[in-house]
C-alpha positions as CSV (number, residue, x, y, z in Angstrom):
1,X,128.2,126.9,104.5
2,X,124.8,126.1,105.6
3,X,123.1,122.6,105.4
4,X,119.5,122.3,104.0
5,X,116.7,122.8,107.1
6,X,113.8,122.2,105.4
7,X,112.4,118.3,104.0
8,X,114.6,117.0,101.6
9,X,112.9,116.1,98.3
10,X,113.0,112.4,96.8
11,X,113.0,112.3,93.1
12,X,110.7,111.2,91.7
13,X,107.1,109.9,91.8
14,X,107.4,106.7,90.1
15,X,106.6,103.6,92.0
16,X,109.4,101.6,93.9
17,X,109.2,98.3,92.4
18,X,107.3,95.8,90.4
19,X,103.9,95.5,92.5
20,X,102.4,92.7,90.3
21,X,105.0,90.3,89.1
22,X,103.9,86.9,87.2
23,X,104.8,83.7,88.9
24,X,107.3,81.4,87.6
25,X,105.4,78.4,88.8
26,X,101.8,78.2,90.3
27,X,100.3,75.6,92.2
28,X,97.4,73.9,91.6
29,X,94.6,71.9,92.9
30,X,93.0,69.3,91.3
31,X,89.8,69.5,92.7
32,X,87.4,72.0,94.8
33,X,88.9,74.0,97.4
34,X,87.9,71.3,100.6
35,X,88.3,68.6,98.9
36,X,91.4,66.7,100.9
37,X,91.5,64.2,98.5
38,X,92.7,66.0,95.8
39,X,96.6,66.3,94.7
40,X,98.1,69.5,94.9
41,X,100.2,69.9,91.3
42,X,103.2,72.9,91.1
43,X,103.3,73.7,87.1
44,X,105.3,76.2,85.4
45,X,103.2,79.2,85.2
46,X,103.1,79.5,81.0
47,X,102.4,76.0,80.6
48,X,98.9,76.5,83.6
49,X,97.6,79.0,81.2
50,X,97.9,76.9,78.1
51,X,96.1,74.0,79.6
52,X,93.6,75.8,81.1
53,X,93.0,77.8,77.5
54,X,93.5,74.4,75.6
55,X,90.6,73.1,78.2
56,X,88.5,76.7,78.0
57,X,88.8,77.1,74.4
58,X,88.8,75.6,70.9
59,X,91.3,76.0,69.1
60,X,89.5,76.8,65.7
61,X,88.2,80.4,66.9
62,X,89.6,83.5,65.2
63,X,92.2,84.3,66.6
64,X,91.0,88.2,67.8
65,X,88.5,85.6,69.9
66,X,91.1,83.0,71.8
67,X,93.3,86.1,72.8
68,X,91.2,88.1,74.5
69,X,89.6,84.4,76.2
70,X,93.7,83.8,76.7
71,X,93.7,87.7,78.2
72,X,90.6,87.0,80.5
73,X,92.3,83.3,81.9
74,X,95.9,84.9,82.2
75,X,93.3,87.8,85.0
76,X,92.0,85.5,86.7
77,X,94.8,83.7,87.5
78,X,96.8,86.7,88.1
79,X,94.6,88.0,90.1
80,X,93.9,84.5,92.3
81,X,97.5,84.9,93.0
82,X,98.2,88.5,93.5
83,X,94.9,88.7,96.3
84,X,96.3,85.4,97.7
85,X,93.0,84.1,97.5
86,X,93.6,80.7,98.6
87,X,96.3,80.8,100.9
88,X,95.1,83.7,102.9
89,X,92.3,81.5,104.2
90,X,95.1,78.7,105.3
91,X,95.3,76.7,102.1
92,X,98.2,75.9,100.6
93,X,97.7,76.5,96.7
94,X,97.2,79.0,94.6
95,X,94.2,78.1,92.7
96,X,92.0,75.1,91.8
97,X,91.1,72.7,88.5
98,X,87.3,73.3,89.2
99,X,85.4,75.9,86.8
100,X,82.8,76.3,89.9
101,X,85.5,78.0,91.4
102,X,88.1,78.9,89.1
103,X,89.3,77.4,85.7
104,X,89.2,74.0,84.2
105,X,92.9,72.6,84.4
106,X,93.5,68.9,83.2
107,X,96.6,67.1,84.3
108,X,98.3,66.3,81.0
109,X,96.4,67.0,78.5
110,X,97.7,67.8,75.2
111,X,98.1,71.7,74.3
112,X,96.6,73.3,71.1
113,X,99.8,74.5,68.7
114,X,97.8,77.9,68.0
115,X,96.8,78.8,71.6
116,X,100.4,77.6,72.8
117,X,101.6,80.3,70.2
118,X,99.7,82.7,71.6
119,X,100.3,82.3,75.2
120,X,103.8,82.5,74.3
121,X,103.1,86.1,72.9
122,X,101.0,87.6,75.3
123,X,101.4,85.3,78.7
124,X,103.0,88.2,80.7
125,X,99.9,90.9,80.4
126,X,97.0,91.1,82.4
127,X,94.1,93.0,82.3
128,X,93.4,96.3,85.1
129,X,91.2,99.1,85.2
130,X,92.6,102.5,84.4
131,X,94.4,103.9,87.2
132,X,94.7,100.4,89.0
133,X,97.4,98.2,89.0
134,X,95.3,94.5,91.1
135,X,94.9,92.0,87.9
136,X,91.3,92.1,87.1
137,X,89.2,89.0,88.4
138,X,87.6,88.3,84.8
139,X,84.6,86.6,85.5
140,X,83.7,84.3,82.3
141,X,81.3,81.1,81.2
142,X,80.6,79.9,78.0
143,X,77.5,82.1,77.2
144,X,75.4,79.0,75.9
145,X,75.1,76.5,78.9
146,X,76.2,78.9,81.8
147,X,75.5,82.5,82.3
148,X,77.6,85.3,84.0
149,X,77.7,89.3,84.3
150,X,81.3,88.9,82.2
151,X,82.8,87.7,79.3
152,X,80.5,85.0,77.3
153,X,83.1,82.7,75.6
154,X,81.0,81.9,72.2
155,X,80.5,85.9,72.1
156,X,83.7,86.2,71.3
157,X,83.8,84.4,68.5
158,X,80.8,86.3,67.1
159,X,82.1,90.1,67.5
160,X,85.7,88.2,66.1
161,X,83.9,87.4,63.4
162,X,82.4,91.4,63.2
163,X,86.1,92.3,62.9
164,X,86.5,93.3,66.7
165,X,89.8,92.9,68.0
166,X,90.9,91.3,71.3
167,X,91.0,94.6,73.1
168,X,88.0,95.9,71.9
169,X,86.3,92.4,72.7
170,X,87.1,92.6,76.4
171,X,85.9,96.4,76.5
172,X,82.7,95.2,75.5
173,X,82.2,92.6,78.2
174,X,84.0,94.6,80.7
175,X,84.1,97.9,80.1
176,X,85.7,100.8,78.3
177,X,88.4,101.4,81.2
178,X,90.0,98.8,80.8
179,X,93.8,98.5,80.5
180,X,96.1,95.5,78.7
181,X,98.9,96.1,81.2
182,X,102.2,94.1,80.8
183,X,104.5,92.2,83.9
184,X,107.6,91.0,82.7
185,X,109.1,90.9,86.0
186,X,109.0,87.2,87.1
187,X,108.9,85.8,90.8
188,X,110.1,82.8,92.3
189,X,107.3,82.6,94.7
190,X,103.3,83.1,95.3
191,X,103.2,83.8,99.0
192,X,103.6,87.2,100.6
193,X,104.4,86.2,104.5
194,X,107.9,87.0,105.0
195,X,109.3,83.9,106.6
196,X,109.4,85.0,109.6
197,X,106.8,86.8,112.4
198,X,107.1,90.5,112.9
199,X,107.2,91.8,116.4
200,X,108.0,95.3,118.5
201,X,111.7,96.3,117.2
202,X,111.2,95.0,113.7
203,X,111.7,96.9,110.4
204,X,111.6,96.3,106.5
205,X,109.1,96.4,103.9
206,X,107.1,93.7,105.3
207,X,106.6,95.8,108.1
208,X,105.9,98.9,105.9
209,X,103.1,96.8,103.8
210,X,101.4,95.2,106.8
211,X,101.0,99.4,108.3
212,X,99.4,100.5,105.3
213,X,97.1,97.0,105.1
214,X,96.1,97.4,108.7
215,X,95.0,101.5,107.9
216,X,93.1,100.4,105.2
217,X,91.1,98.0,107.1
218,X,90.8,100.5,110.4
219,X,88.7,102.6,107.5
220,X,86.0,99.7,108.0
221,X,86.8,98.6,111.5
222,X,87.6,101.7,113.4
223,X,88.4,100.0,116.9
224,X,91.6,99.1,115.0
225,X,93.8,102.1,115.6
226,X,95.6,103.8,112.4
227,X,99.2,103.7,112.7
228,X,101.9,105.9,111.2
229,X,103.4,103.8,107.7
230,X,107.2,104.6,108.8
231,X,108.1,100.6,108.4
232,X,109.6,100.4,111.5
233,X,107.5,98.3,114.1
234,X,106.6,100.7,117.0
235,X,104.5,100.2,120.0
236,X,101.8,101.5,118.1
237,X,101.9,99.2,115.3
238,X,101.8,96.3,118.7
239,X,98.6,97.9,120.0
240,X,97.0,97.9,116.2
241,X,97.8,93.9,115.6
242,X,96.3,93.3,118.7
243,X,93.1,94.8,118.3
244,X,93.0,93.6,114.8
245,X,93.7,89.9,116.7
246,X,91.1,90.6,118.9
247,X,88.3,91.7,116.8
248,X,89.0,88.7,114.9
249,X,88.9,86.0,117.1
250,X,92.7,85.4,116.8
251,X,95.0,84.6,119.8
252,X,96.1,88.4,120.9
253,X,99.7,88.3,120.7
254,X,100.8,91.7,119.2
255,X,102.7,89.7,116.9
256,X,102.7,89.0,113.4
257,X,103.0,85.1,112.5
258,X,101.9,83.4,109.7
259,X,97.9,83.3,110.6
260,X,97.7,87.0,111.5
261,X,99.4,88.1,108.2
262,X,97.3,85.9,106.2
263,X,94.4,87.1,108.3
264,X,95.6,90.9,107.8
265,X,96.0,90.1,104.1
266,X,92.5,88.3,103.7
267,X,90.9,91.3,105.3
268,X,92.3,93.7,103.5
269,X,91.4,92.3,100.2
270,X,88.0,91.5,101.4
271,X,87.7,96.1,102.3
272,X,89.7,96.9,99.1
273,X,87.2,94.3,97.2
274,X,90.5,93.4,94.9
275,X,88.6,89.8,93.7
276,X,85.3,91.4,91.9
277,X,84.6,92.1,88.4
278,X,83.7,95.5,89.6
279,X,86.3,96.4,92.6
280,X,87.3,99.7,93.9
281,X,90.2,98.5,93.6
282,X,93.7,99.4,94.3
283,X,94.4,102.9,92.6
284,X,98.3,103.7,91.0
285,X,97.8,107.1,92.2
286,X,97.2,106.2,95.9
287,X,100.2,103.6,95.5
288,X,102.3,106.6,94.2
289,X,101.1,108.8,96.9
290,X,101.8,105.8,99.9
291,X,105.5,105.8,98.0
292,X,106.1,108.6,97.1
293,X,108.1,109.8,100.0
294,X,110.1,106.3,100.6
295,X,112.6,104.7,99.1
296,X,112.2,101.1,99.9
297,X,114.2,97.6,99.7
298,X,113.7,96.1,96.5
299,X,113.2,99.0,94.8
300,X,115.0,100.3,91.9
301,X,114.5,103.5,91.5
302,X,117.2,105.9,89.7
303,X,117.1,107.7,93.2
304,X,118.5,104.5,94.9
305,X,121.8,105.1,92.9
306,X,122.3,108.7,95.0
307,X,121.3,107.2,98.2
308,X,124.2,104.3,97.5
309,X,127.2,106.9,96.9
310,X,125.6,108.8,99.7
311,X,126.3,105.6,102.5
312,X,129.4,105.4,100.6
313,X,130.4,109.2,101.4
314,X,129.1,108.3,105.1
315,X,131.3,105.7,105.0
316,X,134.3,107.1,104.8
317,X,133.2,110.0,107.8
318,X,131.2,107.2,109.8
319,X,133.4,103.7,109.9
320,X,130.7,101.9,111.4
321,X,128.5,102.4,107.8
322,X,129.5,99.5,105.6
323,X,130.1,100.5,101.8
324,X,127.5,99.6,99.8
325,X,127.9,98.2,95.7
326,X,126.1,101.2,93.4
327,X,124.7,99.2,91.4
328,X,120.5,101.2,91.8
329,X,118.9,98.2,93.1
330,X,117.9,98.5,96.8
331,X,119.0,95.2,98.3
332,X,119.7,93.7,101.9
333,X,123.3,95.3,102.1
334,X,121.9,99.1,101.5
335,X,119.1,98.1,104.0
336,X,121.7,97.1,106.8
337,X,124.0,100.4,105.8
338,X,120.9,102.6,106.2
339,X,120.3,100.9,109.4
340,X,123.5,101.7,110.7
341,X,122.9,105.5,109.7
342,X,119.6,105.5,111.4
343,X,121.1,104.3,114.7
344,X,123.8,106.9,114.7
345,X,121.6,109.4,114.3
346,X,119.0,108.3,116.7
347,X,116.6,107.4,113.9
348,X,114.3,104.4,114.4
349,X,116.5,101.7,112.5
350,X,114.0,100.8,110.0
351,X,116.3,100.5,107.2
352,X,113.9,102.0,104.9
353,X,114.4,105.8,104.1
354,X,111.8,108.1,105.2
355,X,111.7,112.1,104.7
356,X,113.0,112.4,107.9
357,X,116.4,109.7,107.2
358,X,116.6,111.3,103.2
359,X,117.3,114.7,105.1
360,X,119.4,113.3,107.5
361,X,121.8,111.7,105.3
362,X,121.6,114.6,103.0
363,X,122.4,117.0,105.6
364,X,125.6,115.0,106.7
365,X,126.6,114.8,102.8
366,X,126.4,118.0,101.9
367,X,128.7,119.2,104.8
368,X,130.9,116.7,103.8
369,X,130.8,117.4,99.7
370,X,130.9,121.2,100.3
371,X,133.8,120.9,102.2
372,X,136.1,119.2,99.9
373,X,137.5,120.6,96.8
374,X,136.5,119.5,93.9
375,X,138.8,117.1,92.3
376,X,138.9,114.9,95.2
377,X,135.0,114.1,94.6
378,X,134.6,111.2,92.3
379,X,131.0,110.7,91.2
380,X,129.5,107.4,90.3
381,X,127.0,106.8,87.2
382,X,124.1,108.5,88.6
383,X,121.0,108.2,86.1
384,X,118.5,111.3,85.6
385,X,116.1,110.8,88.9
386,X,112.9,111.9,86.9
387,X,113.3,115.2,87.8
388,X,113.8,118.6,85.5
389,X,116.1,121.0,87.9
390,X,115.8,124.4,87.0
391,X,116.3,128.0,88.3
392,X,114.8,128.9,91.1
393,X,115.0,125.7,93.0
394,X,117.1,125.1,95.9
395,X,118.8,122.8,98.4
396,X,116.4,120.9,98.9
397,X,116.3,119.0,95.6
398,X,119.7,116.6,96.1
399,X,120.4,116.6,92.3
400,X,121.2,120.6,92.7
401,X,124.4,119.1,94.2
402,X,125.4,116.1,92.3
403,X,124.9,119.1,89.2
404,X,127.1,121.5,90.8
405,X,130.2,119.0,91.1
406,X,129.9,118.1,87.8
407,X,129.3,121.8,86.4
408,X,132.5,122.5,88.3
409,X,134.9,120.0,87.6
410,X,133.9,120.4,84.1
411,X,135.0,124.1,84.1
412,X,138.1,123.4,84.7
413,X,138.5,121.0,82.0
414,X,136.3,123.4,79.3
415,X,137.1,126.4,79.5
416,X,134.1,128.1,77.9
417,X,132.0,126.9,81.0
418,X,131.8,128.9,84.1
419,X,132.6,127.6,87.4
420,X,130.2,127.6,89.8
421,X,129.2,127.5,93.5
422,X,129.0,124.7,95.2
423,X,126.0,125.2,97.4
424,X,122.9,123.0,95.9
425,X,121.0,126.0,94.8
426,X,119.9,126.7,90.9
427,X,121.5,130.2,90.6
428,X,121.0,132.0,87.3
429,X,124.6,131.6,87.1
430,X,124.0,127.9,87.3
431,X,121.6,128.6,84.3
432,X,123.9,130.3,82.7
433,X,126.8,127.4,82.8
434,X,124.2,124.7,81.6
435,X,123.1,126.8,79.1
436,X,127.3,127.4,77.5
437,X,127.2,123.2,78.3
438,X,123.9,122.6,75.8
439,X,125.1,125.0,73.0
440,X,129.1,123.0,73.5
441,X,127.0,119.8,72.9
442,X,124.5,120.4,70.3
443,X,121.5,120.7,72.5
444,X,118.7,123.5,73.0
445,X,120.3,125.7,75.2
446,X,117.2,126.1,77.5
447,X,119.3,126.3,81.0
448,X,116.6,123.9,82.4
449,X,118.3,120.4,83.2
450,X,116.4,117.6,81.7
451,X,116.8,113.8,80.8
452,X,118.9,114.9,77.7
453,X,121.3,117.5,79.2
454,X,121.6,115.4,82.7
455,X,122.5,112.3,80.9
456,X,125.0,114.4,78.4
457,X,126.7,116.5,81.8
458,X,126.9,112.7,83.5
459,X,128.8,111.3,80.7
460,X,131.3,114.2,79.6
461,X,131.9,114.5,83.4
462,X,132.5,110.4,83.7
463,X,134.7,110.6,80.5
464,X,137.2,113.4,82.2
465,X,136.8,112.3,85.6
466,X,137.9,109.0,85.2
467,X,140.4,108.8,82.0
468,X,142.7,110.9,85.0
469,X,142.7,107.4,87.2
């Protein structure tokens, strides 16, 4: 039987992991930026943005007023940390106490009941632009004393007062496309830099960010030479660091240590103008587009529960390919498996799965599943990638495969469902045999393979499958 030739599809376009999560703890310093005098103070995150509201605000505004205020604080700060403001340019905090700067923060100062309440509700969301994911840098001043092309704190109060709400108050200061966007993913750290320097031979997802950082900034500085995003550290990627080192004034090493990544970071901010009211910005849609034919570490995509049982399959053909845990999270132990893989095979051992390692690995699986009778295969929970499979589509779409196994070992369990071929390709006979499986099950016999009817094959399949062990 014939493996798939052509690229291998990854299901599906949904980004890999949580690209703005809200630190735990933030640190902050209590004074402006050069002044050495000042004490650095590490907070809890939460308990920043209630000092700096109970400081901003008072706490007898309407309420509509204080959270969109809250909303414009909870930006900023998100955003100070996100860009890496500060410690991209060699300090070592996140932000500072000063309003000339940033936001007033007073060490100890009593908290507001009402404005703690609300930061408790709403401390996790941020404010983008549609189609952006970078926190908004909220610019805002009091609007009496001070100033500013942003939010005017006492105009809150008086479209509160006209029965705006929070939402519709920050639309008004910063513009109808704006977005309430929530993070509930939490990180135990503010700094990017991966611990260690990247050099020729490297790989990883520090590797893959620092490629695309370095192309964006080549759009402004064309002596710096693009380089191909593959995550793996080539001598190509060498030659780009050093002309990026060289251009700006930094010892020229070809290697990435903790001043070159902060300079690549400051830079690339600085081109992508992530810290203005009114940024370019960094679109979702050229994020999606950057990912959408990876699967990276840390993600946690449905798809990274196929690529698991996938090493596992190798495994058992390729000793040398540890066994991962399916668990969909893409951690250090998948990395090093598809490492291994990508040595084998003469792939440059990035550990992060390209087109070109997907079709690889899906090659060597499918000659190995389509070679082995069916009730030797047992299938792990594999959740619906995102992807509707229907006829007409072929080998090249994984999930064909996982479909057919199922579709087949159910057969000979019900016998009102066909069998089928095991080949990866959406047959109208396929169509047939999922349309028999939605009528068995109460649902619209369609014969197209969505969410509903991939979820309801997995678990009747899981439910024979395993109550024979």
């Amino acid at each position: 039987m014939s493996t798939p030739e052509s690229n291998i599809i990854i299901p599906a376009q949904t980004l890999p992991h949580v690209i703005v999560p809200f630190p735990l703890e933030i640190t902050v310093h209590l004074g402006s930026p050069d002044d050495k005098s000042a004490l650095n103070v590490t907070v809890p995150y939460i308990d920043y943005i209630k000092n700096v509201a109970s400081s901003e605000l008072y706490p007898t505004w309407p309420e509509e007023a204080l959270r969109a205020n809250i909303y414009a604080i909870i930006s900023t700060t998100m955003n100070r940390v996100f860009t890496e403001w500060y410690r991209s340019r060699g300090y070592d905090f996140d932000i500072t106490s000063s309003p000339q700067y940033d936001q007033a923060y007073v060490p100890n100062r009593g908290i507001f009941s009402n404005i703690s309440d609300l930061t408790n509700e709403i401390f996790d969301q941020y404010i983008t632009r549609s189609g952006h994911v970078e926190p908004l840098f909220a610019v805002f001043c009091d609007g009496r004393q001070v100033q500013c092309n942003g939010l005017l704190q006492w105009g809150t109060v008086d479209l509160a007062n006209q029965g705006y709400d929070a939402l519709d108050i920050l639309k008004y200061y910063y513009g109808n496309d704006i977005l309430l966007v929530e993070s509930n993913i939490p990180t135990t750290t503010t700094e990017t830099y991966p611990g260690s320097q990247l050099k020729l031979g490297d790989s990883g997802i520090s590797v893959f960010r620092m490629q695309h950082s370095l192309n964006k900034i080549s759009e402004n500085y064309p002596a710096i030479p693009t380089v191909d995003i593959t995550g793996y550290f080539d001598e190509k990627t060498e030659e780009a660091v050093k002309v990026f080192q060289e251009v700006f004034g930094l010892p020229v090493t070809g290697i990435v240590d903790m001043e070159t990544w902060y300079f690549i970071r400051r830079i690339y901010v600085a081109v992508e103008r992530l810290y203005e009211l009114n940024t370019e910005g960094l679109s979702q849609q050229e994020l999606l587009d950057l990912y959408a034919n990876v699967i990276l570490e840390e993600g946690n995509r449905p798809v990274v529960g196929l690529l698991q049982y996938f090493l596992n399959v190798l495994s058992s053909v390729y000793p040398a390919i540890p066994a991962v845990t399916i668990d969909s999270y893409y951690g250090p132990e998948t990395t090093d498996a598809v490492k291994v893989f990508q040595e084998i095979m003469g792939l440059p051992p990035s550990g992060i799965v390209d087109l070109r390692t997907w079709a690889e690995i899906y090659k060597a699986v499918y000659a190995i599943l389509t070679s082995v009778p069916v009730e030797d295969i047992y299938l792990p929970l594999i959740n619906f990638m995102g992807m509707e499979y229907r006829e007409g589509m072929n080998k090249i779409y994984p999930g064909i495969l996982i479909l057919d196994i199922m579709l087949n070992y159910l057969s000979t369990k019900i016998p009102e469902i066909p069998a089928v071929k095991i080949d990866g390709n959406f047959s109208e006979d396929k169509a047939a045999s999922v349309r028999v499986f939605q009528e068995l099950y109460g649902l619209e016999p369609t014969g197209v393979v969505d969410a509903q009817t991939w979820n309801m094959i997995m678990n009747i399949y899981r439910n024979f499958r395993y109550a024979e062990t």
